[in-house]
C-alpha positions in Angstrom: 85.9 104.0 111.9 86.3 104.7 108.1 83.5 103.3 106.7 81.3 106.5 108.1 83.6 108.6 106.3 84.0 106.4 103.4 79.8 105.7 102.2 79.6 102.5 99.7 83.5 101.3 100.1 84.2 98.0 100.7 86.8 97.0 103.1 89.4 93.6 103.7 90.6 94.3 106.8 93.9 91.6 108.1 95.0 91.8 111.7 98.8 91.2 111.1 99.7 91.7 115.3 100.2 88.4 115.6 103.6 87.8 113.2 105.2 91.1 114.7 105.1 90.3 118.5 108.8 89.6 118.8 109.6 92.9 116.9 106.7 94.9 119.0 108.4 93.7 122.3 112.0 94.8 121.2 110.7 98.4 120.7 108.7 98.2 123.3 105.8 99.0 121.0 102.3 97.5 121.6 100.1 98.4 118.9 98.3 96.9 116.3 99.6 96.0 112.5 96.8 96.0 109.9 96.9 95.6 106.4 93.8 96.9 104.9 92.2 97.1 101.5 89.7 99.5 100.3 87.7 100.0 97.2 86.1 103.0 96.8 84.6 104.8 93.5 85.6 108.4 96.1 89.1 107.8 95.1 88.5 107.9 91.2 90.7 111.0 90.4 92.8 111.3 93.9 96.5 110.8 93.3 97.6 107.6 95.2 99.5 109.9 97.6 96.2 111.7 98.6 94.1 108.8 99.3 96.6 107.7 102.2 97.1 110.9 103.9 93.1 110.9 103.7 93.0 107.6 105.4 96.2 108.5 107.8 94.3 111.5 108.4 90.9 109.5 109.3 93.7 107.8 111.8 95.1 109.8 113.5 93.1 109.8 116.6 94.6 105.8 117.1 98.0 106.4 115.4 98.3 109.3 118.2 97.2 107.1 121.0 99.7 104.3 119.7 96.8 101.6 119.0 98.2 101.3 115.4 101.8 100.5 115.0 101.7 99.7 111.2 98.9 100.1 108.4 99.8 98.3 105.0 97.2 99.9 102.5 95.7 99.1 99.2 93.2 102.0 97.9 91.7 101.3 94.4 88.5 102.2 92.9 86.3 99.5 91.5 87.5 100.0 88.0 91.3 99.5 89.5 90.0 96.1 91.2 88.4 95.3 88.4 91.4 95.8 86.5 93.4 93.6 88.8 91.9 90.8 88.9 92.5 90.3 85.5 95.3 90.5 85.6 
């Protein structure tokens, strides 16, 4: 879904479901908890704030139909994973 709107990123995608099933039942909540990392060189510039209300926004189709309960997210450019990795 966001790699259309996202050309040359690289993604590491975790499907985290699996350790929040107890917690999904008591809320009666089934969807999906992803933590997802993307590296982009189209964020270079972008406030952190505005690259996840861009992704969020990219979304929002599954956040409205409840297939995403939770979305951990890590947006860098390639100079900021560059940059943490050595560190």
């Amino acid at each position: 879904m966001l790699a259309p709107a996202l050309p040359g990123a690289r993604f590491d995608m975790r499907d985290d479901t699996h350790k929040h099933l107890e917690h999904n039942i008591e809320v009666d909540h089934h969807g999906a908890h992803f933590f997802v990392k993307i590296v982009w060189q189209g964020f270079e510039g972008m406030p952190r704030l505005n690259r996840h209300r861009l992704i969020f926004g990219l979304l929002e189709q599954q956040w409205n139909a409840k297939q995403i309960h939770s979305l951990s997210l890590r947006l860098m450019t390639e100079e900021e994973a560059t940059k943490t990795l050595r560190e």
